[in-house]
PDB file of N, CA, C and O in Angstrom:
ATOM      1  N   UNK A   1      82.322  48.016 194.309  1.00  0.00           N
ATOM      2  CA  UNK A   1      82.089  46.834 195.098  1.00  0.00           C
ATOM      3  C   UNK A   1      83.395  46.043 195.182  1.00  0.00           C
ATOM      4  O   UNK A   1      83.914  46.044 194.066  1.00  0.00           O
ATOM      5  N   UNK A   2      84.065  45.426 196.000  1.00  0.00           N
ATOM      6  CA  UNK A   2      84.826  44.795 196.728  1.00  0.00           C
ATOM      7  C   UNK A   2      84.982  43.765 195.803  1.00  0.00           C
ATOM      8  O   UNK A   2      84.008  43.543 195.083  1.00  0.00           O
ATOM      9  N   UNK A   3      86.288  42.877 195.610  1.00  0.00           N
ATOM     10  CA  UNK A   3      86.029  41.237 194.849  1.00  0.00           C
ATOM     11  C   UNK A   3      85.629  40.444 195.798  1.00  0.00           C
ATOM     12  O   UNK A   3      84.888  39.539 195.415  1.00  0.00           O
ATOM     13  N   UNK A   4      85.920  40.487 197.130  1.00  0.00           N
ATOM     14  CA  UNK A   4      85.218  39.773 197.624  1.00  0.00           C
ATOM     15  C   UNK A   4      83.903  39.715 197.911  1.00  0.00           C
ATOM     16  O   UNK A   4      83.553  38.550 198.096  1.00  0.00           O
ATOM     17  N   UNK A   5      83.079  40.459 198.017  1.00  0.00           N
ATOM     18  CA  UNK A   5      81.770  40.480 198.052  1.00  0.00           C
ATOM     19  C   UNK A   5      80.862  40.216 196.512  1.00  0.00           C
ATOM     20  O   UNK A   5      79.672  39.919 196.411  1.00  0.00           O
ATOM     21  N   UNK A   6      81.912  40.446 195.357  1.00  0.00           N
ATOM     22  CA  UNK A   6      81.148  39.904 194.233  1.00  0.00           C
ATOM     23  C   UNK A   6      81.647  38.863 193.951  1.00  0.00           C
ATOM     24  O   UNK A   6      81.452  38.434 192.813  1.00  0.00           O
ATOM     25  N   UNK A   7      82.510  38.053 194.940  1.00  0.00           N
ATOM     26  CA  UNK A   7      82.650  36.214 194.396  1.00  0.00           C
ATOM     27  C   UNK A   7      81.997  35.829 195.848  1.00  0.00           C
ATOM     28  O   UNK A   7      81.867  34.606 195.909  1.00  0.00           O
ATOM     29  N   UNK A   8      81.583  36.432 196.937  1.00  0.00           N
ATOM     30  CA  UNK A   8      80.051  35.601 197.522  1.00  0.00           C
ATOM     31  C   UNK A   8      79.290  35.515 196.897  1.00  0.00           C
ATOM     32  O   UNK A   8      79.156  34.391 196.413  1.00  0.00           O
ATOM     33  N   UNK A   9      78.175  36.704 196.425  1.00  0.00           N
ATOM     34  CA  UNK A   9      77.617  37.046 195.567  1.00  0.00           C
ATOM     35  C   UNK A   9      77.213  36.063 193.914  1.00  0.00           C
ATOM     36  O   UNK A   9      76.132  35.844 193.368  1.00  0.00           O
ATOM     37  N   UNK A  10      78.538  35.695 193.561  1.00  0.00           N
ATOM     38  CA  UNK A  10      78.494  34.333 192.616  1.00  0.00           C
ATOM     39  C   UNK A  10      78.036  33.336 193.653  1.00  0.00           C
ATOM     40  O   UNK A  10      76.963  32.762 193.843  1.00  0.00           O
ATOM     41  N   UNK A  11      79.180  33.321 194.245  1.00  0.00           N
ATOM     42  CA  UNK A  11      78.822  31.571 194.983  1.00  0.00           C
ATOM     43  C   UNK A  11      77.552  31.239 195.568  1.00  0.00           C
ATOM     44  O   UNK A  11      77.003  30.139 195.515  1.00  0.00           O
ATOM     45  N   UNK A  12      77.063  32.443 196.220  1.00  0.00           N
ATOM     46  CA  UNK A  12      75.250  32.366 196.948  1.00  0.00           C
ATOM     47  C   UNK A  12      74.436  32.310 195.504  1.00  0.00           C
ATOM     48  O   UNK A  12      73.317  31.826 195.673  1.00  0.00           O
ATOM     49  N   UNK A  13      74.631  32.575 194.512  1.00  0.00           N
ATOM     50  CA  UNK A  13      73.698  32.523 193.407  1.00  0.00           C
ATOM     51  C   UNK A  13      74.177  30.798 192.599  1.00  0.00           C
ATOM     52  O   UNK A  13      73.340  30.216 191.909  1.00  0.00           O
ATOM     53  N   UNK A  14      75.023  30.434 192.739  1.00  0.00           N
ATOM     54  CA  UNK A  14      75.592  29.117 192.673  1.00  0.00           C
ATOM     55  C   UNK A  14      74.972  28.068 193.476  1.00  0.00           C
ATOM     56  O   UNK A  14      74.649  27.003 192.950  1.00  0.00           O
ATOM     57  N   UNK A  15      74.804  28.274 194.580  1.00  0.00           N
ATOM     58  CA  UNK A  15      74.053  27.466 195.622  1.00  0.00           C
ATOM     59  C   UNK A  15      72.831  27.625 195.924  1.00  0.00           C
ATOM     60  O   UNK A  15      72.390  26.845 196.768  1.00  0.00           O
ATOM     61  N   UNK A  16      72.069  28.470 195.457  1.00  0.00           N
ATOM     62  CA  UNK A  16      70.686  28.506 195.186  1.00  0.00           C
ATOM     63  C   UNK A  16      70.220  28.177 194.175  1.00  0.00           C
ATOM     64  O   UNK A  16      69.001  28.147 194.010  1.00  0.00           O
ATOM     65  N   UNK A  17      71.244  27.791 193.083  1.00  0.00           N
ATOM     66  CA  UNK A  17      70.867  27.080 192.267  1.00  0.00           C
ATOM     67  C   UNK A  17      70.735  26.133 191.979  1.00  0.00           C
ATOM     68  O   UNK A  17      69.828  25.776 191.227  1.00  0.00           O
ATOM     69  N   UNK A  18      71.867  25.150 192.633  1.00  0.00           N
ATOM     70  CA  UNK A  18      72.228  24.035 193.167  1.00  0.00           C
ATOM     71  C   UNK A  18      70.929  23.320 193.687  1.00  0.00           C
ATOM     72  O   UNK A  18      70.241  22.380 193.291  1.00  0.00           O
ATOM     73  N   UNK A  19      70.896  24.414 195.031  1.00  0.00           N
ATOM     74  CA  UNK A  19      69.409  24.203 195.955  1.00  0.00           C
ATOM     75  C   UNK A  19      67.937  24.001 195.116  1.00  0.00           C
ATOM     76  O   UNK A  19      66.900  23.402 195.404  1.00  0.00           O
ATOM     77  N   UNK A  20      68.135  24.368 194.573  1.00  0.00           N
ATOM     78  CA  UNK A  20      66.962  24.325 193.700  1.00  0.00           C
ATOM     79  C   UNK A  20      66.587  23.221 192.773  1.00  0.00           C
ATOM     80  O   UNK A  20      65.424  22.878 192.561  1.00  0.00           O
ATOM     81  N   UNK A  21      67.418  22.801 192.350  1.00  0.00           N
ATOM     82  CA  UNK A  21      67.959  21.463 191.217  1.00  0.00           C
ATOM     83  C   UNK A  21      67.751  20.437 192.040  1.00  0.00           C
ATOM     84  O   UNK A  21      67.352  19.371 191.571  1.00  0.00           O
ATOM     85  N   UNK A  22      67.989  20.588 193.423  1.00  0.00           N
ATOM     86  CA  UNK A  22      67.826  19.358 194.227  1.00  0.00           C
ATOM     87  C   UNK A  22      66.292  19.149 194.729  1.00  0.00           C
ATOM     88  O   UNK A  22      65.763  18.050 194.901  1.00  0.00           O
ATOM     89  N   UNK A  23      65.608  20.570 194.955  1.00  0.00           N
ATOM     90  CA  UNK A  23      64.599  20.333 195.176  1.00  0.00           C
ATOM     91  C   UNK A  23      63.719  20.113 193.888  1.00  0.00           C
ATOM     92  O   UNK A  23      62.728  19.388 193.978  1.00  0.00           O
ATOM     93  N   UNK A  24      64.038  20.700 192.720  1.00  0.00           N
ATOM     94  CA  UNK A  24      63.485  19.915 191.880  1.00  0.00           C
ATOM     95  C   UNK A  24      63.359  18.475 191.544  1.00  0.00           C
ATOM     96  O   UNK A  24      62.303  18.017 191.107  1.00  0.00           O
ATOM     97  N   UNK A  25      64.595  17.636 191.774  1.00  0.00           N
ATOM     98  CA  UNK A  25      64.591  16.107 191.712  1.00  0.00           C
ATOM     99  C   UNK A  25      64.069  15.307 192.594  1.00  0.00           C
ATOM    100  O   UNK A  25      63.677  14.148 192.458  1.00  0.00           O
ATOM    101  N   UNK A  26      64.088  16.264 193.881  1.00  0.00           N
ATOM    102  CA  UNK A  26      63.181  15.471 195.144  1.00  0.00           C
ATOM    103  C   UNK A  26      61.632  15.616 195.138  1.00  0.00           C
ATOM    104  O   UNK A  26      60.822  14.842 195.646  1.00  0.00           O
ATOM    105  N   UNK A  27      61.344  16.984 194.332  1.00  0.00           N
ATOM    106  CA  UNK A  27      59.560  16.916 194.180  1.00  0.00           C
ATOM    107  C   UNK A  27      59.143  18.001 193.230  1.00  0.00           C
ATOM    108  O   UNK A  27      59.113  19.218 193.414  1.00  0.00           O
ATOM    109  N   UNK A  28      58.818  17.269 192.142  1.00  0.00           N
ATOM    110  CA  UNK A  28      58.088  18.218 190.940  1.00  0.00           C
ATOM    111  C   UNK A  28      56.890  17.864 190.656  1.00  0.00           C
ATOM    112  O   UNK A  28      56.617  17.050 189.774  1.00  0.00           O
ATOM    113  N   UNK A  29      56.253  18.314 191.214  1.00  0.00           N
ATOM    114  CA  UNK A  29      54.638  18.768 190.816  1.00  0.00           C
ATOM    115  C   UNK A  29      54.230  19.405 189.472  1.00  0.00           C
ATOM    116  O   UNK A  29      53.200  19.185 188.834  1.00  0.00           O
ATOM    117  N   UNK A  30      54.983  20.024 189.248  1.00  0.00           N
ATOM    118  CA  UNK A  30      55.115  20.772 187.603  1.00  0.00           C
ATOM    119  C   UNK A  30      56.570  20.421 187.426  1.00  0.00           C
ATOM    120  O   UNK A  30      57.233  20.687 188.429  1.00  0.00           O
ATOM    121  N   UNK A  31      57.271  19.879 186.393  1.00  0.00           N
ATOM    122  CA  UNK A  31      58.477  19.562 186.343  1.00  0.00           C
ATOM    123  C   UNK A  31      59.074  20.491 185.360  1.00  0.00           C
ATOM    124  O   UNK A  31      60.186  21.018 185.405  1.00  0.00           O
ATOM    125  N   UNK A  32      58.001  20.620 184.320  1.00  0.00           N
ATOM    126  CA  UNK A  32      58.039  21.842 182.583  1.00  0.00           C
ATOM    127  C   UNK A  32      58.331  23.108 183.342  1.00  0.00           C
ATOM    128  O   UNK A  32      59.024  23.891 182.694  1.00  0.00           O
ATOM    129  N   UNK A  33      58.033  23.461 184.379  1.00  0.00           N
ATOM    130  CA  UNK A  33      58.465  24.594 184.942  1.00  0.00           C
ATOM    131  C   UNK A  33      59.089  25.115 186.195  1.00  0.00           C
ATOM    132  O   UNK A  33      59.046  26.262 186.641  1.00  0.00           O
ATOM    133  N   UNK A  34      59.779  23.871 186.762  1.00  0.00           N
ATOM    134  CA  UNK A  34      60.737  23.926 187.686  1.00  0.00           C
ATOM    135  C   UNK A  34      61.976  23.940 186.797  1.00  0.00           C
ATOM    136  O   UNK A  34      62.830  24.797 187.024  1.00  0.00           O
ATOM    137  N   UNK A  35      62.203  22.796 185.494  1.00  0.00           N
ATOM    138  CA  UNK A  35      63.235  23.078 184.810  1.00  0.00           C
ATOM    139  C   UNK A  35      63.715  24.169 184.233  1.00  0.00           C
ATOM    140  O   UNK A  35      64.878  24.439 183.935  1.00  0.00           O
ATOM    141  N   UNK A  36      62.456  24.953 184.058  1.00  0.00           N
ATOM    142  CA  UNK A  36      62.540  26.269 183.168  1.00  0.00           C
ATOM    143  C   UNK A  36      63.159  27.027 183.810  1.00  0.00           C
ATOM    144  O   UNK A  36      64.167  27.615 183.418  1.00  0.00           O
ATOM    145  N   UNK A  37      62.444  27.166 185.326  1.00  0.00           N
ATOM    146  CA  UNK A  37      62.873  28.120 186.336  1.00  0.00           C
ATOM    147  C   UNK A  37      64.823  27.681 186.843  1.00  0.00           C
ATOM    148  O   UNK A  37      65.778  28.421 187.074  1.00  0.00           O
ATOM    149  N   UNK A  38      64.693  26.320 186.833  1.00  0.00           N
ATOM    150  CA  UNK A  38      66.110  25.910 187.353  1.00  0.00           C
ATOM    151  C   UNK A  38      67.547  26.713 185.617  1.00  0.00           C
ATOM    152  O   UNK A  38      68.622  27.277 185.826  1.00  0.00           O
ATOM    153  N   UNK A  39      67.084  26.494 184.564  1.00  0.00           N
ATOM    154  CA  UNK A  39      67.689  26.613 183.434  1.00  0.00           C
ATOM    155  C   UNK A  39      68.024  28.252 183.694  1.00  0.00           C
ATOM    156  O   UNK A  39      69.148  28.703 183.472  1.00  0.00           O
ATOM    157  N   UNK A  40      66.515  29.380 184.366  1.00  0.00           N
ATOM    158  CA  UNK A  40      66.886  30.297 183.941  1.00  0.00           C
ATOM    159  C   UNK A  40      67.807  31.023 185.304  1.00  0.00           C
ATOM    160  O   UNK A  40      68.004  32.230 185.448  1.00  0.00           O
ATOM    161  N   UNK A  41      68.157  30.211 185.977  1.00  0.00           N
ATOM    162  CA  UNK A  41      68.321  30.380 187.771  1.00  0.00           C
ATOM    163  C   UNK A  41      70.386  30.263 187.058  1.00  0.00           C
ATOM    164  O   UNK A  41      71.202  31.184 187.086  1.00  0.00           O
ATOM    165  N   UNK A  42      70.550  29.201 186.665  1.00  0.00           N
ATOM    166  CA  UNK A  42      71.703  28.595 185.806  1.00  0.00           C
ATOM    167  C   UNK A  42      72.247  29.707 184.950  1.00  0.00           C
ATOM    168  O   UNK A  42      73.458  29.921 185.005  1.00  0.00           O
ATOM    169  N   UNK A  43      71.562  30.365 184.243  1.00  0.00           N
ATOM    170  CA  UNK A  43      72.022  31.523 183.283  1.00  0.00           C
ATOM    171  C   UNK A  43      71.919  32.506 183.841  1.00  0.00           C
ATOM    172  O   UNK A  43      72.393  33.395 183.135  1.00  0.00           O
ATOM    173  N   UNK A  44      71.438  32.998 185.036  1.00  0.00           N
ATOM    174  CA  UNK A  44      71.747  34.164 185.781  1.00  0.00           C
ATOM    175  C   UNK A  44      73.257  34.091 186.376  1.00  0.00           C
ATOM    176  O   UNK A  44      74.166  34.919 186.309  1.00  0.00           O
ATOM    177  N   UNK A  45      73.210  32.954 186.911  1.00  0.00           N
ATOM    178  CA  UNK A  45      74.098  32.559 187.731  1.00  0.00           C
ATOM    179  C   UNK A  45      75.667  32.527 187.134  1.00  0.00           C
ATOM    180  O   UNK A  45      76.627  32.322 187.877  1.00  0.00           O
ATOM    181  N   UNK A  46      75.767  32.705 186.020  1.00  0.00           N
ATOM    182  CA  UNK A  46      76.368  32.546 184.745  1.00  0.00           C
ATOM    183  C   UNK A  46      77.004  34.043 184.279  1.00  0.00           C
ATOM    184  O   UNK A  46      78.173  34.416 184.182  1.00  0.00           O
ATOM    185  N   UNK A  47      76.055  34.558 184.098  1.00  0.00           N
ATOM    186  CA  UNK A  47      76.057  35.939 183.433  1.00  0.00           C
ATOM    187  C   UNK A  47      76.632  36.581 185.001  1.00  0.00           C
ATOM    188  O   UNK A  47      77.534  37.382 184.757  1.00  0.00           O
ATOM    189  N   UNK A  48      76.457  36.500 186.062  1.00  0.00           N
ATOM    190  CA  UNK A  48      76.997  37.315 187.085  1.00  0.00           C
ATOM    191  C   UNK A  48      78.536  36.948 187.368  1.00  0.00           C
ATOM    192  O   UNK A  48      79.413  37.714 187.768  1.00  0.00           O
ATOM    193  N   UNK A  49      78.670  35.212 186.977  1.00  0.00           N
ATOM    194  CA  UNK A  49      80.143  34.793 187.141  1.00  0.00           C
ATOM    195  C   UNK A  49      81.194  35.831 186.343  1.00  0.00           C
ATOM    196  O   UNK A  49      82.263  36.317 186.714  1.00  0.00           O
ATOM    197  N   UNK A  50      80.430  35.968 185.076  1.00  0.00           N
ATOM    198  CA  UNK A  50      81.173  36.936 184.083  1.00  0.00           C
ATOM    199  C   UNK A  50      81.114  38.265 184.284  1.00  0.00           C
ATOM    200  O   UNK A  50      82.075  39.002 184.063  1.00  0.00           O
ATOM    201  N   UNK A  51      80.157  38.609 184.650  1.00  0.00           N
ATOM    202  CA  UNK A  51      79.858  39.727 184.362  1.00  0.00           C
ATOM    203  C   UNK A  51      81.176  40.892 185.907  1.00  0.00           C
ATOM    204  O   UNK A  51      81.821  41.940 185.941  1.00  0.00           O
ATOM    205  N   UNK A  52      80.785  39.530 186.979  1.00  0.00           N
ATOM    206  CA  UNK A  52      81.381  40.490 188.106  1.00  0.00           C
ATOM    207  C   UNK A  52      82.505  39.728 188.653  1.00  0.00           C
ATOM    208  O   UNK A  52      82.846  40.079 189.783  1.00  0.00           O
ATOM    209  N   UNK A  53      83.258  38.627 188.041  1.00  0.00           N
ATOM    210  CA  UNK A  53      84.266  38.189 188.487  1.00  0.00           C
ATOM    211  C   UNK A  53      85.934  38.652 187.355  1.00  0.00           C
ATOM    212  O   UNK A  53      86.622  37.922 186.642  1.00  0.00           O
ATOM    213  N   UNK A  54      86.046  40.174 187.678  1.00  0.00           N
ATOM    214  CA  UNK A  54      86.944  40.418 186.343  1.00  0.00           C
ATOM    215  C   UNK A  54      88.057  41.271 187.303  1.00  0.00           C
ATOM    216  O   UNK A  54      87.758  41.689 188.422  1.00  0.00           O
ATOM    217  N   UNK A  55      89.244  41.436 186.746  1.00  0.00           N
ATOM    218  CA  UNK A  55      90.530  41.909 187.398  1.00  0.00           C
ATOM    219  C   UNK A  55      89.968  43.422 187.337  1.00  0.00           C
ATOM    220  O   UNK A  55      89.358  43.977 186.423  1.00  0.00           O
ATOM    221  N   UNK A  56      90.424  43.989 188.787  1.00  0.00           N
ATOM    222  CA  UNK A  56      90.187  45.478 189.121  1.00  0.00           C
ATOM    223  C   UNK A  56      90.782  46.322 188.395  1.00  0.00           C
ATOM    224  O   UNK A  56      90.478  47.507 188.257  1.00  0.00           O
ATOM    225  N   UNK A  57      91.819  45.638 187.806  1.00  0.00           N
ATOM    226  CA  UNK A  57      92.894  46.930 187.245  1.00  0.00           C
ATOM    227  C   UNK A  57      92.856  46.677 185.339  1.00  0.00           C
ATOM    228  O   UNK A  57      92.747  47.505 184.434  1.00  0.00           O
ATOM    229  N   UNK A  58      93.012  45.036 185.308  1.00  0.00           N
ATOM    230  CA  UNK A  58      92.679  45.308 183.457  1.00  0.00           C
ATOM    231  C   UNK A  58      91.419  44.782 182.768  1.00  0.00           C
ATOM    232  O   UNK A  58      91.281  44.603 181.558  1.00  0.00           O
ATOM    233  N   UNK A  59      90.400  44.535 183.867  1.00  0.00           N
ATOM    234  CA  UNK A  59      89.282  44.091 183.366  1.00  0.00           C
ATOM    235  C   UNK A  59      88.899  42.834 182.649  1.00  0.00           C
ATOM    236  O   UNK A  59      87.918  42.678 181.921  1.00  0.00           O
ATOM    237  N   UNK A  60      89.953  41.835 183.010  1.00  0.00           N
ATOM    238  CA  UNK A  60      89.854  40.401 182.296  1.00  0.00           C
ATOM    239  C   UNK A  60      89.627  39.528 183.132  1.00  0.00           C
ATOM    240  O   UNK A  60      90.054  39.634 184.282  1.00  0.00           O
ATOM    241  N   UNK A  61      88.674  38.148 182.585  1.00  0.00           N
ATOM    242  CA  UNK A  61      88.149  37.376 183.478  1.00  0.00           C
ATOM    243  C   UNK A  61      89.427  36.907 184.584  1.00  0.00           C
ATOM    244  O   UNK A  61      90.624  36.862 184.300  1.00  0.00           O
ATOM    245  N   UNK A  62      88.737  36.544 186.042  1.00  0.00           N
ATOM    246  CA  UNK A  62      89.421  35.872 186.810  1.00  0.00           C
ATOM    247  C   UNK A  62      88.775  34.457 186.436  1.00  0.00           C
ATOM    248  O   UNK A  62      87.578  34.199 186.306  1.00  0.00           O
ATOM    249  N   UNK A  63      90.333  33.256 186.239  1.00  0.00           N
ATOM    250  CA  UNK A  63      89.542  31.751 185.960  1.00  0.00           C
ATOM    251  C   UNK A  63      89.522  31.332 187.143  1.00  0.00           C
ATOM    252  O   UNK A  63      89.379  30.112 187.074  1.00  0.00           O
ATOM    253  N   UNK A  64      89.597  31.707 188.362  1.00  0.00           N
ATOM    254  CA  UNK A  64      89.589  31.059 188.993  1.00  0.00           C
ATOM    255  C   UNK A  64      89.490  31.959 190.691  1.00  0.00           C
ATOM    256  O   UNK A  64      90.238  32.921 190.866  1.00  0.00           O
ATOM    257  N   UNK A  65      88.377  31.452 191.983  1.00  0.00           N
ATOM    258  CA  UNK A  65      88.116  32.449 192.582  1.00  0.00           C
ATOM    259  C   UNK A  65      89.290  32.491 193.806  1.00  0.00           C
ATOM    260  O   UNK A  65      89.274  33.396 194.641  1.00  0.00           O
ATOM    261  N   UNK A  66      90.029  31.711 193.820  1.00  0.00           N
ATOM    262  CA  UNK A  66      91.094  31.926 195.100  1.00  0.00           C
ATOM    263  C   UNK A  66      92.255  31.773 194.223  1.00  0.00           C
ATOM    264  O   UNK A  66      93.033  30.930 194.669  1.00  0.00           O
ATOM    265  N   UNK A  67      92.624  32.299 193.145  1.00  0.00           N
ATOM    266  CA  UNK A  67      93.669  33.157 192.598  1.00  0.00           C
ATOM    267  C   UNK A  67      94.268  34.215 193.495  1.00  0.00           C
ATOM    268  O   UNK A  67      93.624  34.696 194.428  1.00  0.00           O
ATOM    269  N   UNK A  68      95.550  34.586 193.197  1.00  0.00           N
ATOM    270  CA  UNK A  68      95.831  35.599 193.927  1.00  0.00           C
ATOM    271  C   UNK A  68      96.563  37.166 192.884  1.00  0.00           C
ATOM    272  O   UNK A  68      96.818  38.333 193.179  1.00  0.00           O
ATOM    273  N   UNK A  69      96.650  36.477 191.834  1.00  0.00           N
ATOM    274  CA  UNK A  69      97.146  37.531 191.050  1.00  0.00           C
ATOM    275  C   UNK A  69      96.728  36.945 189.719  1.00  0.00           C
ATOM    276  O   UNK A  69      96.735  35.764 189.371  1.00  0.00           O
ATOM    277  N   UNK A  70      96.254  38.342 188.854  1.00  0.00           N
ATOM    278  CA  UNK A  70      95.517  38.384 187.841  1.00  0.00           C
ATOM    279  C   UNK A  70      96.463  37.098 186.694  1.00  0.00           C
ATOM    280  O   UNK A  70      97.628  36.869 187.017  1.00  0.00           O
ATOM    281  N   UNK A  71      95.948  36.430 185.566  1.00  0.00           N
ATOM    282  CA  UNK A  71      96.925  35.624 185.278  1.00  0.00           C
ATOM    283  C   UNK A  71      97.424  36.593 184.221  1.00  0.00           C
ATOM    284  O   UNK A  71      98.534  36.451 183.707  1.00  0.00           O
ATOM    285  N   UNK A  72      96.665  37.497 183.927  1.00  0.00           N
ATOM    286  CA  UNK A  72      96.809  38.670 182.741  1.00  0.00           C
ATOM    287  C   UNK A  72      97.945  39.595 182.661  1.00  0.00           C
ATOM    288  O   UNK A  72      98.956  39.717 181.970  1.00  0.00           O
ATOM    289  N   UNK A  73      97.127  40.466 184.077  1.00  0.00           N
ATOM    290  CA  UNK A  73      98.220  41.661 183.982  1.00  0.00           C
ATOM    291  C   UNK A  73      99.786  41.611 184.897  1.00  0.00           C
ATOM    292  O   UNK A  73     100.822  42.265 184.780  1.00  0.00           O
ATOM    293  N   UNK A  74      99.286  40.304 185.996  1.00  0.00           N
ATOM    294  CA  UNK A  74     100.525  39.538 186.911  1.00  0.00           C
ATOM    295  C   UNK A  74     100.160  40.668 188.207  1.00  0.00           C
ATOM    296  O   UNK A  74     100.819  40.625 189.246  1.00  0.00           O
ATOM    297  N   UNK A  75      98.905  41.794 187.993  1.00  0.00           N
ATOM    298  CA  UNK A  75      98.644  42.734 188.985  1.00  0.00           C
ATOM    299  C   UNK A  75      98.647  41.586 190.535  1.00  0.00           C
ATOM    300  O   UNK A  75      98.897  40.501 190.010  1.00  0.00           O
ATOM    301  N   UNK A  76      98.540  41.386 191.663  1.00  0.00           N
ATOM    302  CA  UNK A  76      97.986  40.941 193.229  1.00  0.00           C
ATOM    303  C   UNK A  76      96.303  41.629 192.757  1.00  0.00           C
ATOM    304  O   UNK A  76      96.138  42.707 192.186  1.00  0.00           O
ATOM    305  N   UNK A  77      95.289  40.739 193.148  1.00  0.00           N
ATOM    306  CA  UNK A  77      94.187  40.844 193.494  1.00  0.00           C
ATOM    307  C   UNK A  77      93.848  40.974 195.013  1.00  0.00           C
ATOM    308  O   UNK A  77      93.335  40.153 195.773  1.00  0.00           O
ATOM    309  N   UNK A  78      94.340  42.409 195.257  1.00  0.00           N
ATOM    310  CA  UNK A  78      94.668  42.827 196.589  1.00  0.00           C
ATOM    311  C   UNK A  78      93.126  43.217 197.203  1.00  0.00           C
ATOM    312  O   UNK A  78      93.011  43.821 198.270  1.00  0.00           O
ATOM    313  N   UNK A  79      91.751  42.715 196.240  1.00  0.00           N
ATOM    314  CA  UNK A  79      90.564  43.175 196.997  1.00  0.00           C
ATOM    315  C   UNK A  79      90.175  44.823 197.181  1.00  0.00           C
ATOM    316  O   UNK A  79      89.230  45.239 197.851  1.00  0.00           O
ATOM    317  N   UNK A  80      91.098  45.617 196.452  1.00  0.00           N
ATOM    318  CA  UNK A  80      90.888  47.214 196.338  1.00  0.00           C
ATOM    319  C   UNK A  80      90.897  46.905 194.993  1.00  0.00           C
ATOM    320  O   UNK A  80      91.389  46.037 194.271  1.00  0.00           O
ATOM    321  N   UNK A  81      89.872  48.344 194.828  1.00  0.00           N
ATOM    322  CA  UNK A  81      89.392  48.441 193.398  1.00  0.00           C
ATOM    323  C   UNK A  81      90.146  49.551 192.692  1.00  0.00           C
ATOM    324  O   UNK A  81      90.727  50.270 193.505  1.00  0.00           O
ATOM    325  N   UNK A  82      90.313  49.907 191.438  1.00  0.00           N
ATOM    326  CA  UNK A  82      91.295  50.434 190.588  1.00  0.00           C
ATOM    327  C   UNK A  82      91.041  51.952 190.931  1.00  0.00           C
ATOM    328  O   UNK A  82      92.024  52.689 190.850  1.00  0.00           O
ATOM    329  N   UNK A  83      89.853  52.496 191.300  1.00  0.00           N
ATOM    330  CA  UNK A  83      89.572  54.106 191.430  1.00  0.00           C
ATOM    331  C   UNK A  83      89.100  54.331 192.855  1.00  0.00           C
ATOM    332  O   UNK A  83      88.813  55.466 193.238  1.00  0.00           O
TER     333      UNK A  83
END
């Protein structure tokens, strides 16, 4: 998969989470389980930042998504993947 398509991929799971948090504060009918749902929406969202935002070539986090070169290996995050 592409880096760019797995830092949309963050950011759409970022903003549905967002989205969600807002609609929770604007109307909770059950609140014990909009938070739950918003908390576990937050730790997905989390675990994918990590999980799929990492340098193609040495596998270490990117801190940041409009970087242009790894701060690690000094590789260009040229958007091609290592194989």
């Amino acid at each position: 998969m592409k880096l760019k398509t797995k830092k949309t991929i963050v950011i759409i799971s970022v903003f549905i989470t967002l989205a969600f948090g807002l609609f929770s504060i604007l109307y909770s009918p059950f609140p014990e389980l909009q938070y739950g749902i918003l908390l576990g929406l937050a730790i997905v969202s989390l675990i994918l930042a990590v999980v799929l935002l990492r340098c193609p070539y040495c596998s270490k986090h990117i801190r940041h998504l409009d970087q242009n070169y790894c701060a690690y290996c000094g590789r260009e995050l040229d958007d091609e993947e290592k194989y």
